[in-house]
N, C-alpha and C positions, 0 to 999 in steps of 0.2 A: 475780627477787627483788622488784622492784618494785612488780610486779603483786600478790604476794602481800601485799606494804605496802599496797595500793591498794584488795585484797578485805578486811582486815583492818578497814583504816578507813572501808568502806562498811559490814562490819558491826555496827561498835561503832556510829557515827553513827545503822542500824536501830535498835539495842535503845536507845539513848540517847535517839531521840523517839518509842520508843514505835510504831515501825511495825511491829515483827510482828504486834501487835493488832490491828492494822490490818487487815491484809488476813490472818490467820490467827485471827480468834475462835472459828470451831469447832474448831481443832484444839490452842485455846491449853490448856494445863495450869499447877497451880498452882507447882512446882515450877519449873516454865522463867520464868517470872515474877520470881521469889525468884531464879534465876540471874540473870537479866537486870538485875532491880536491884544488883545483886552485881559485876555486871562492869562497870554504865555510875556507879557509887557512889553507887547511892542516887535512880535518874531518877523525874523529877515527872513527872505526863501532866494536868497541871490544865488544858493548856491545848483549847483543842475538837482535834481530830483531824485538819481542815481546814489548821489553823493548824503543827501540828507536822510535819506532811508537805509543806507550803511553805518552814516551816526548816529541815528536815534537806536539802531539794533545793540550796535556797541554799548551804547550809554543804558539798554533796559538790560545789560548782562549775559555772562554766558549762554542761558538756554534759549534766549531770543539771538544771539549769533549763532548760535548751532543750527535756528529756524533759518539764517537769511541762506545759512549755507546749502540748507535744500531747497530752497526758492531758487538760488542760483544753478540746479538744475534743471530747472522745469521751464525754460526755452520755450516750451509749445505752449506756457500762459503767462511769460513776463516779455517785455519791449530790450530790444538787444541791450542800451544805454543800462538798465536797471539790471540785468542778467548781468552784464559784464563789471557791473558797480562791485554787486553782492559777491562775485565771487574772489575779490580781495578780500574778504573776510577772512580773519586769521583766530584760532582758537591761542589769544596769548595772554593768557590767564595764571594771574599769581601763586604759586605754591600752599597747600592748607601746614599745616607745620606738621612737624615729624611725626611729633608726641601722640596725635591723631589717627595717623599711620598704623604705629605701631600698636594702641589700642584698637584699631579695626583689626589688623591682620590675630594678633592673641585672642579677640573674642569668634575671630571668624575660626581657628585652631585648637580653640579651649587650651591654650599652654605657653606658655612665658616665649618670650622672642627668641631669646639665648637658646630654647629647645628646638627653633624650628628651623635656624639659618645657626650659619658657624660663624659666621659676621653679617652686617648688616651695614649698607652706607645710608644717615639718615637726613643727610643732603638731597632731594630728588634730583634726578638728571632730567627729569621733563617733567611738563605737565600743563594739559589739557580739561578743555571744561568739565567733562565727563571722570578724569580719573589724572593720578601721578604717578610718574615709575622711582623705584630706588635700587638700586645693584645690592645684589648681596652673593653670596657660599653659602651652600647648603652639600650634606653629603645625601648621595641618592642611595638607593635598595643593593645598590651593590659595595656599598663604602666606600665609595670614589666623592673627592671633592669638585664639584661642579658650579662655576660662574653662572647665574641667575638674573635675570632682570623679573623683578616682583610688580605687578600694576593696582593698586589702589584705590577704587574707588571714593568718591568725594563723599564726606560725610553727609545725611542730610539731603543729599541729591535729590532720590526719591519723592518726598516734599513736597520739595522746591517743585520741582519737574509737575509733579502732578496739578500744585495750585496755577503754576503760571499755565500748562495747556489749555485747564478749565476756563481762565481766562481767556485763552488765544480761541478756543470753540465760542465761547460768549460773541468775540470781537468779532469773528465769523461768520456768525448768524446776522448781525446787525448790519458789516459789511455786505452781505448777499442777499440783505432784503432792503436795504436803500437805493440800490441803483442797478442800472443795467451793466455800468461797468465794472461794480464790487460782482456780481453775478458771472460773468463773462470769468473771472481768473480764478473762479470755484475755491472761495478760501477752504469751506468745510473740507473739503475734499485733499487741499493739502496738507491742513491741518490736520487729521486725518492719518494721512501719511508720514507725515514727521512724528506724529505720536508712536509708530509702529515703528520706527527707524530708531528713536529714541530709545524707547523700552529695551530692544532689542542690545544696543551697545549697555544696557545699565546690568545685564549678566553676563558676569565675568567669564562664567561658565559655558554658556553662548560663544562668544568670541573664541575661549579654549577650541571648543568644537571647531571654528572656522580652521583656526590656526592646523586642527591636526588632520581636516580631512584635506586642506591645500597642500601639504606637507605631504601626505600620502600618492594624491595625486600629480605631485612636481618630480618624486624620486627620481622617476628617469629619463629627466630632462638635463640637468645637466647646466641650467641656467639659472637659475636660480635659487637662494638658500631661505628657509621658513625655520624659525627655531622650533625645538623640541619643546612640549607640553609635558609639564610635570603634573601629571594627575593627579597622584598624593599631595601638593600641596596648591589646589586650585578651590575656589569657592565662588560663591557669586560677586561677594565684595572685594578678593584677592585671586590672582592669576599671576603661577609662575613660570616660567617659560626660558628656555636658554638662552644665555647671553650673546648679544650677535655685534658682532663688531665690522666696522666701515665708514668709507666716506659718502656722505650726504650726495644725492645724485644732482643736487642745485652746486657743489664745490667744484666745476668744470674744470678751472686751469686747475687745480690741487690734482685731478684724474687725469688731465693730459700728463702732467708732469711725472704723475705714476708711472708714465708707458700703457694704459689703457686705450685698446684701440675704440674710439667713441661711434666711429660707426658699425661697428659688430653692435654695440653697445644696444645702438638705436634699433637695429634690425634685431636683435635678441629681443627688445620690450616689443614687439610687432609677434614675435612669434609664440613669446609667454602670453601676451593678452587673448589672440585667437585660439590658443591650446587649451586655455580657461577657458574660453565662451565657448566654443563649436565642439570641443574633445569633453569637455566634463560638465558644462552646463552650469560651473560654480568659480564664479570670478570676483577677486579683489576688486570691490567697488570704490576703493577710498586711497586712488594712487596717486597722491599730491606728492609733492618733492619731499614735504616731510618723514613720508613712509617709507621712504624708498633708499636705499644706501646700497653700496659697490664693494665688493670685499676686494684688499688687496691683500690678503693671505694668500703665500705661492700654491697653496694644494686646490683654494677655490679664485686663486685670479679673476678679476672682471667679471665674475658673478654678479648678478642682485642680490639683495638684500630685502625681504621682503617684512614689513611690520605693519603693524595694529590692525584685528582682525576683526575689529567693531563693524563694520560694514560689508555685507558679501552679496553679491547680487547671484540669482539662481536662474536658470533659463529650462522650459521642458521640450520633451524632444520635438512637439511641433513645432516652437518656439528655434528651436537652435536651426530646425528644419527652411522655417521660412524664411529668417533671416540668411542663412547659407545661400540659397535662392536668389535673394534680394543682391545680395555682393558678388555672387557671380554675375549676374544677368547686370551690375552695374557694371561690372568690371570688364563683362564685354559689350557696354552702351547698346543693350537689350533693354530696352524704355517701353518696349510693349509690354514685354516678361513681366519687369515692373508694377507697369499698371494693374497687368492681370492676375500677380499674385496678392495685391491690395483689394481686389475687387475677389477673389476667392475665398480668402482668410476674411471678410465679412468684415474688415476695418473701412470701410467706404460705404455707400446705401447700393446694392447693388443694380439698381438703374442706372450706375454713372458710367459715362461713354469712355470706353477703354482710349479711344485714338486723343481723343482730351485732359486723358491722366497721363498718357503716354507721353503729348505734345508738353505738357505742364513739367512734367519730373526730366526731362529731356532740358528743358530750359533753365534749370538751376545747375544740373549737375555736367552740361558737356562742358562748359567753359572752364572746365577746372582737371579735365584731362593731359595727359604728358605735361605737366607739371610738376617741379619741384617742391616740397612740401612749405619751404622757405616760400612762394608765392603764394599759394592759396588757404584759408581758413576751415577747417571743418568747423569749427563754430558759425563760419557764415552761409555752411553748404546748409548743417543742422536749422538754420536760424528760415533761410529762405523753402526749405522744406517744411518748416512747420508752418508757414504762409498760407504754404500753396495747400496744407496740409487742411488748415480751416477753410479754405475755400470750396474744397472737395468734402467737407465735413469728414475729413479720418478723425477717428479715435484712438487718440494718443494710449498703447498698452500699457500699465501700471510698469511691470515687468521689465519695461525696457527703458524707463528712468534713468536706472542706475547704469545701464549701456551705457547711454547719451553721454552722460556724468563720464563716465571711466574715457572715453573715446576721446575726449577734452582732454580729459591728464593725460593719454599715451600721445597726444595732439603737443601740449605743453612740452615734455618730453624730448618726445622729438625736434622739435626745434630748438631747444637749446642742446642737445647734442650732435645733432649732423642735421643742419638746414637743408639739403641739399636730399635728403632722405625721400623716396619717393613712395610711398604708404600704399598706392596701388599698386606697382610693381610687387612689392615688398609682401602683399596681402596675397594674392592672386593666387599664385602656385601650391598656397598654403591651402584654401579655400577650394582651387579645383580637387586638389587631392583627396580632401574632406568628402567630398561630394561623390567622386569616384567609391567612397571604400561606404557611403550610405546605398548606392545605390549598385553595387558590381556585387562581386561572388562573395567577398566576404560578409559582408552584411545576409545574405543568403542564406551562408549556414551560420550568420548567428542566430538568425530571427529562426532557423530549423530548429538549432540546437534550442533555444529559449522558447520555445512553443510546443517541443517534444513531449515534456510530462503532460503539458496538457489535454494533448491529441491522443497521448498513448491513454487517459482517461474516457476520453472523449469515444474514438471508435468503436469499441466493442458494442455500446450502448445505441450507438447511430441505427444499427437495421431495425433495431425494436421500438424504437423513437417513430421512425419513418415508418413503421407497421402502424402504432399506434395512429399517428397522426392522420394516416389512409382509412383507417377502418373508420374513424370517425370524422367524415367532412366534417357533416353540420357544424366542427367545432370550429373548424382551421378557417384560418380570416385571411385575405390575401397577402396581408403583413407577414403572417406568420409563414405563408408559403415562402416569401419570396426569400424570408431571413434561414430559412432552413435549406434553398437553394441555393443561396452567399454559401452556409457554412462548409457543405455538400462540398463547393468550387473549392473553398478555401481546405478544404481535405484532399481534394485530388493532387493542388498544386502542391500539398506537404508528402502528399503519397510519390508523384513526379521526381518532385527534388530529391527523396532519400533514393527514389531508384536510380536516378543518374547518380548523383553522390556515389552511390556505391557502387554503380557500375563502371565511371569513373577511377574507384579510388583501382578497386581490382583491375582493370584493365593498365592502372598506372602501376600496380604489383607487378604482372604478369611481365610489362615492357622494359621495368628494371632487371627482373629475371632474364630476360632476353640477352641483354644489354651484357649481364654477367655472363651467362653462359658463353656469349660469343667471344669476350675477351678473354675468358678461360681457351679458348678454340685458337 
């Protein structure tokens, strides 16, 4: 019955701002109009379209603003007006009460509160749809007292979350078989995708994970700080994590006035976000201002501050490959390269004329060259690429969503700390480097070194393979010849490299020996 209460009141809150309009204009009729005003008494639509599909999300509650807020990245199937609406969406959601809290956290420990913290503040300091934090002491495994930020998840969540997506797949269905225009913005398909995003931030555990493998991978950077993960006292509905102190990266003049120099600042977030994507394939997907704070402790000065570990986007090595590709070849207004890496990687149909993708991707993106970041938009570079983007019929990669998404925030960012910041500059030399160490000597002996066990498996068995496979044509199909010729090459080039390799390293023995002997002389 509730649910029925619950589809009722999502569709009165529809016709009441006006979103069947919305995503049903071809199929709208005048009649259903005249009903619609009828049933919501009389609804006004003065307001732009952007604007009314922002308050009706608000007004149907946290899990439908958590939805606008992944629709607000998906550019490649919303109109710029409604993308630019939805991503004022803020998660500002009233606190569950303490008492709540602290029975989650006891039944998630099986053991009284007073056992698990040495205090506890039962005031939260935040709190978001998914979850609220509250400061506490706890002493750790080695009897040290340690400051804590504890995150809680919302009672009930689960639930909720579940009946209202069933709903949103319902809405789904009905929107993508009513019209060509519900069809065209693929709701199942986001739907879909916000169900996986969702799931995902509702274990606590999960997110620990994010938190400790960003932490490991940030050590020796030097720019940024990730708290510590207290594994003993983490769970799917509680997650504790060291306390991290700073100021909020939207508190500008509060950081000028620190003495923070703001353009290191900016060119620091340029080279954390490319170290994530291109260096580890594992990137904070969820860098709004909120997340993000400035340590002014003198040992980490000007640092970042990095928080909430619900969202993490992941890249694989073709993935970080292509993209690397793609940023150099923009970065030196290579619009052929472009083209042709779109038409290789098989995002395009590949009949499309490369000089035509070339001339297309050429015409959004030179005008925005030797420019100051304060001039130009990546949101309108993103916006008029994903144009040109249906026009060529590319397929938007799942994958690289949460790029788009993160690209905006280090976008936002940047411009409120050094307007003046020039992102291509800024990227470039990061990127060539990248590139040099995927495809130069080092990458060389790693792929040696990491293919070694396998070959040293491999060869001994190769002449009695290749006896077998000779003595019996009739079996061997040209497929199989030609794959056993690949293998063959790809063992001589490993046989090649360990013999220079080592003839190499000994000849670099031998010339240091030299080197000594003669200063001895």
């Amino acid at each position: 019955m509730s649910r029925i209460f619950r589809g009722v009141f999502i569709l009165w809150i529809v016709l009441r701002y006006g979103l069947d309009e919305l995503v049903l204009s071809s199929f709208q009729k005048p009649w259903l109009s005249v009903a619609a005003r009828i049933l919501t008494l009389g609804r006004r639509l003065d307001a732009p379209r952007g604007q009314r599909l922002r308050e009706a999300l608000e007004r149907l509650g946290p899990i439908f603003v958590k939805f606008g807020q992944v629709l607000s990245t998906r550019r490649d199937l919303m109109p710029a007006d409604i993308a630019d609406e939805l991503a004022r969406l803020q998660d500002r959601v009233p606190p569950f009460r303490s008492d709540l809290a602290v029975s989650i956290i006891e039944r998630a420990f099986q053991r009284p509160l007073a056992e698990v913290f040495e205090s506890f503040e039962h005031t939260p300091v935040a709190s978001a749809s998914i979850a609220q934090v509250h400061f506490a002491v706890l002493r750790d495994r080695g009897g040290r007292l340690r400051e804590v930020a504890v995150k809680v998840l919302r009672p009930g969540m689960l639930q909720a979350i579940e009946k209202d997506l069933s709903l949103m797949r319902t809405m789904a269905g009905w929107v993508e078989g009513l019209s060509a225009d519900g069809k065209r913005l693929k709701p199942r398909e986001v739907v879909a995708e916000f169900d996986k995003y969702l799931h995902d931030e509702l274990d606590l555990v999960r997110e620990a994970a994010n938190a400790a493998q960003l932490r490991r991978n940030m050590e020796g950077l030097d720019l940024v700080l990730i708290p510590e993960v207290f594994w003993d006292f983490c769970h799917s509905e509680v997650m504790v994590m060291e306390r991290m102190t700073g100021v909020p990266i939207s508190q500008i003049e509060r950081l000028r006035e620190a003495g923070v120099d703001l353009g290191r600042l900016a060119r620091d977030g340029v080279t954390i976000f490319f170290t994530q994507v291109f260096r580890d394939g594992f990137f904070h997907a969820d860098m709004h201002p909120g997340n993000i704070q400035v340590s002014l402790a003198p040992e980490t000065f000007g640092r970042y501050v990095s928080l909430d570990f619900g969202i993490i986007g992941t890249l694989t090595e073709f993935d970080k490959d292509y993209l690397a590709q793609n940023f150099t070849a923009f970065f030196r207004r290579d619009y052929k390269r472009v083209a042709q890496l779109h038409i290789e990687s098989g995002w395009v149909p590949p009949d499309t004329r490369v000089d035509e993708l070339e001339s297309a991707v050429r015409s959004v993106c030179e005008p925005y060259f030797d420019r100051p970041l304060k001039e130009i938009s990546l949101g309108l570079v993103l916006l008029r690429l994903f144009q040109t983007s249906r026009r060529f019929q590319v397929e938007i990669q799942p994958q690289l969503v949460l790029l788009q998404k993160t690209l905006l925030n280090i976008e936002g960012l940047g411009r409120q700390l050094d307007p003046d910041l020039d992102l291509w500059s800024t990227a470039r030399p990061f990127l060539e480097k990248w590139m040099l160490e995927q495809i130069g000597p080092q990458r060389l002996l790693q792929e040696i070194k990491d293919q070694a066990p396998r070959y040293a498996k491999l060869l001994p068995d190769l002449p009695r393979l290749l006896h077998d496979f000779l003595k019996q044509p009739s079996r061997i199909s040209r497929g199989d010849l030609q794959e056993l010729i690949r293998e063959q090459r790809r063992t001589n080039r490993l046989l090649h490299g360990l013999i220079y390799g080592a003839a190499g390293f000994i000849l670099g023995l031998v010339a240091m020996q030299l080197v000594a002997h003669w200063r001895l002389i």
